[in-house]
VMD Tcl script that builds the backbone (N, CA, C; Angstrom):
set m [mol new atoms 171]
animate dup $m
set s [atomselect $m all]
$s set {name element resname resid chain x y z} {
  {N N UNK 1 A -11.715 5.568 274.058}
  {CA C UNK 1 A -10.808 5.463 272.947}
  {C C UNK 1 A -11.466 6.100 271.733}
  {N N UNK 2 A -10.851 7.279 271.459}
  {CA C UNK 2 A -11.156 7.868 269.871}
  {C C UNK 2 A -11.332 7.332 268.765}
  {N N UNK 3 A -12.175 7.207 267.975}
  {CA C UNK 3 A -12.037 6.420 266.628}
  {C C UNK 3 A -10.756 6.417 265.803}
  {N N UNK 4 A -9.979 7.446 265.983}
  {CA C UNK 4 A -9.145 7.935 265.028}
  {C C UNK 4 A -8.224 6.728 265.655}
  {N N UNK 5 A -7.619 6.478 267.025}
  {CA C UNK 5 A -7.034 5.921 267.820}
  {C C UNK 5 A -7.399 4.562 267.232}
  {N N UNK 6 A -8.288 3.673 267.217}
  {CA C UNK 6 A -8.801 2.185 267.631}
  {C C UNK 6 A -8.453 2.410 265.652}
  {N N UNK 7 A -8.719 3.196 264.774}
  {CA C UNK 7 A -7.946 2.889 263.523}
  {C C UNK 7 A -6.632 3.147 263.193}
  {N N UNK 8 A -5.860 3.815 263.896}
  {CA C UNK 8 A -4.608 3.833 263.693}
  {C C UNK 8 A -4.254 2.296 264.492}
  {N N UNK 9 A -4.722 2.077 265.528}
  {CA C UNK 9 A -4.385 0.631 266.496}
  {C C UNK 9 A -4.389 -0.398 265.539}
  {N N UNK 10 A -5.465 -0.538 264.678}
  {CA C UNK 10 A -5.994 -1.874 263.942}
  {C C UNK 10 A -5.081 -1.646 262.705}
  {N N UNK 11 A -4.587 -0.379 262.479}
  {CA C UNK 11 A -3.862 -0.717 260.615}
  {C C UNK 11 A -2.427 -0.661 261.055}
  {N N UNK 12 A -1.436 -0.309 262.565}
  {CA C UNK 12 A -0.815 -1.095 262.805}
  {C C UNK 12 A -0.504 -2.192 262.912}
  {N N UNK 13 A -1.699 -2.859 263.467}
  {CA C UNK 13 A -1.891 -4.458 263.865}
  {C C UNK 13 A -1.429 -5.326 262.628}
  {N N UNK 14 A -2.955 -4.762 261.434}
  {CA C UNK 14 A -2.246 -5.169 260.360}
  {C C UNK 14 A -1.199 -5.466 259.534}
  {N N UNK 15 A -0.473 -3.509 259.487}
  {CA C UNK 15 A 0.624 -3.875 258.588}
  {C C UNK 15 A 1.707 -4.645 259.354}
  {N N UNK 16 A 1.614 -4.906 260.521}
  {CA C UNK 16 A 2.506 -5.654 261.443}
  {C C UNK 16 A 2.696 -7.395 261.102}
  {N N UNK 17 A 0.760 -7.311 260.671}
  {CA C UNK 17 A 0.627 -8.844 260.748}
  {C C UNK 17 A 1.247 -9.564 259.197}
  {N N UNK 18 A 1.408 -8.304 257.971}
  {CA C UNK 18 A 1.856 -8.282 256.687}
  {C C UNK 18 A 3.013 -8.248 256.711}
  {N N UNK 19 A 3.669 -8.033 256.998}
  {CA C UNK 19 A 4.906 -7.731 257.319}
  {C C UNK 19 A 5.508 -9.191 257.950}
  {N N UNK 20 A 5.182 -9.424 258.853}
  {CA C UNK 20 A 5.604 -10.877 259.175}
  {C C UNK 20 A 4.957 -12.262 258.415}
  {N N UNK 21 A 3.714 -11.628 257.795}
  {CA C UNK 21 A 3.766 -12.561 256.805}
  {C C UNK 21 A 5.076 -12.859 255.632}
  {N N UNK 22 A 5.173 -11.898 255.143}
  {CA C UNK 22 A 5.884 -11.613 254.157}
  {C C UNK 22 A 7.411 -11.885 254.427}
  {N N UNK 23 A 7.529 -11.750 255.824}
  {CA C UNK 23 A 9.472 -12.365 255.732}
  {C C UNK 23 A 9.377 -13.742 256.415}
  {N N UNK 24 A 7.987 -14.431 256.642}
  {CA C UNK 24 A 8.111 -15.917 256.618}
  {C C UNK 24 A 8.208 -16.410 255.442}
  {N N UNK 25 A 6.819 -15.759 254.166}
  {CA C UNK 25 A 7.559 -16.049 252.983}
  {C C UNK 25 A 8.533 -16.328 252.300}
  {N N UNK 26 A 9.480 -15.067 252.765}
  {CA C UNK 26 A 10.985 -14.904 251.942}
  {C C UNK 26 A 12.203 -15.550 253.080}
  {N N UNK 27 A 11.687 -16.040 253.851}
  {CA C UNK 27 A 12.560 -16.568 254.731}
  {C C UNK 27 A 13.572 -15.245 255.271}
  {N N UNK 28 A 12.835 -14.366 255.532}
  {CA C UNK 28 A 13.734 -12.929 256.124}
  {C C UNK 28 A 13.318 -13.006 257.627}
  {N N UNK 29 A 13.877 -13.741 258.639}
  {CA C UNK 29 A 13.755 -13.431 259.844}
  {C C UNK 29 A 13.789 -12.188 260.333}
  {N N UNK 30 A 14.678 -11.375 260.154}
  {CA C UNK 30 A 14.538 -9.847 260.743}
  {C C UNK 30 A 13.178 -9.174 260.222}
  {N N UNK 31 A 12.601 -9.501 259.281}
  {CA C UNK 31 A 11.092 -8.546 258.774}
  {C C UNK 31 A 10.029 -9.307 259.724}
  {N N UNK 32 A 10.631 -10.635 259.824}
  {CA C UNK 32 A 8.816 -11.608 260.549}
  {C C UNK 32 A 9.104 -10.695 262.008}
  {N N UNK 33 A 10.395 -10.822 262.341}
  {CA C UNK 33 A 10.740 -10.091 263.932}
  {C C UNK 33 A 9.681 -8.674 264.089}
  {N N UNK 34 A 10.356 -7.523 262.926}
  {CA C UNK 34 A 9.899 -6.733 262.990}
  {C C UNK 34 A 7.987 -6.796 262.753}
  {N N UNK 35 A 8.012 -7.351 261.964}
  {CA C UNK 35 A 5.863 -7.518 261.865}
  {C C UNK 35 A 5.524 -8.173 263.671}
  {N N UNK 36 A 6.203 -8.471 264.092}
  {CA C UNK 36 A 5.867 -8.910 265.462}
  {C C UNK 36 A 5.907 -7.820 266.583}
  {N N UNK 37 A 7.260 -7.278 266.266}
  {CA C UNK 37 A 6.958 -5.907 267.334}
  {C C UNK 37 A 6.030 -5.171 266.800}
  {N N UNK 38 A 5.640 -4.763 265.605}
  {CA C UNK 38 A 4.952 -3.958 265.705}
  {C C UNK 38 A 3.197 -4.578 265.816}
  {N N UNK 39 A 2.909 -5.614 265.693}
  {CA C UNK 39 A 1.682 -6.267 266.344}
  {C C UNK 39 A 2.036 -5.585 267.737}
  {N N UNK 40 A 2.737 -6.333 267.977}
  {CA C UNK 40 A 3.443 -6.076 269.745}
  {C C UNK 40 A 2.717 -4.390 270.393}
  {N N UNK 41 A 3.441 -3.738 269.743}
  {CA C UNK 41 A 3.201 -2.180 269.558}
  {C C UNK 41 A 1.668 -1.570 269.511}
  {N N UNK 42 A 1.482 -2.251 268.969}
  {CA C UNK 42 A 0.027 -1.848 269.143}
  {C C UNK 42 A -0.997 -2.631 269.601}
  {N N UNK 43 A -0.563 -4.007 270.358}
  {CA C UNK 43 A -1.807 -4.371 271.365}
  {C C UNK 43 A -1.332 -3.492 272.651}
  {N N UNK 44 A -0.029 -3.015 272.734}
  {CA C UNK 44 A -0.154 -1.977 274.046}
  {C C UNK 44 A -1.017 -0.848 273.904}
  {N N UNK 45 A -0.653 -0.503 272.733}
  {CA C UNK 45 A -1.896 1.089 272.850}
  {C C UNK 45 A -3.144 0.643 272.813}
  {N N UNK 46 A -3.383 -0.500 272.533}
  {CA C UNK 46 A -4.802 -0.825 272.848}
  {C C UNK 46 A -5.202 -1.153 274.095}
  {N N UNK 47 A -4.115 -1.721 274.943}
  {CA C UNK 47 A -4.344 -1.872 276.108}
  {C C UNK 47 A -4.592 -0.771 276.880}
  {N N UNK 48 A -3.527 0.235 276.300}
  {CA C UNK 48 A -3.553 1.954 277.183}
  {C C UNK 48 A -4.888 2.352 277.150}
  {N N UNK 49 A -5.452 2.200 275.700}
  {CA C UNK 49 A -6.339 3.341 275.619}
  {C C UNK 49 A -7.765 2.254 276.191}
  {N N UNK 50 A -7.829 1.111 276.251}
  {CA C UNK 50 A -8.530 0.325 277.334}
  {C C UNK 50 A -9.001 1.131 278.632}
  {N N UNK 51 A -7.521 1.273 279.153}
  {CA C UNK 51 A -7.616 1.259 280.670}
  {C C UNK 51 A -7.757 3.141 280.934}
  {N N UNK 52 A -8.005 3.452 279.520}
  {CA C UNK 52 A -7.830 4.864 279.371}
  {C C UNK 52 A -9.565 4.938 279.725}
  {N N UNK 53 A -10.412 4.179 278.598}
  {CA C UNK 53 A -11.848 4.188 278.674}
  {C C UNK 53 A -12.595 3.414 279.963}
  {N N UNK 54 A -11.614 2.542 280.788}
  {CA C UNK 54 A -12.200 1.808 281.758}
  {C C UNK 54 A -12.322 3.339 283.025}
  {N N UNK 55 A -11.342 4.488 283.389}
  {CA C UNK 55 A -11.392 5.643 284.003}
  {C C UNK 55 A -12.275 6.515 283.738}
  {N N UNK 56 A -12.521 6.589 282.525}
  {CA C UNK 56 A -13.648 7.728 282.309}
  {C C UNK 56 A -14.843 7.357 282.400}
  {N N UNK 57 A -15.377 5.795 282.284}
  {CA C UNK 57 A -16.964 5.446 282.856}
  {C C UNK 57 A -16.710 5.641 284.110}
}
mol reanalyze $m
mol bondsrecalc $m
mol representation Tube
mol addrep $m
């Protein structure tokens, strides 16, 4: 996994995890939804690029 990759992964994660902070705050269910898929979204590419680095050792 590329560096560039495992930081685009982690500031998805984040703004995902902000994002659903922020519409539990405001009581906006559709924003907490959305901060969840996109957590969601990017523990898969982390998983990909996992099983990406588990092939090349």
């Amino acid at each position: 996994m590329g560096l560039d990759d495992k930081i685009k992964n982690a500031t998805e994660d984040l703004q995902g995890k902000a994002k659903e902070a922020s519409g539990k705050a405001r009581g906006d269910e559709s924003q907490e939804a959305e901060g969840k898929a996109d957590q969601s979204k990017a523990d898969v590419k982390k998983a990909g690029e996992n099983v990406k680095d588990a092939f090349k050792k």
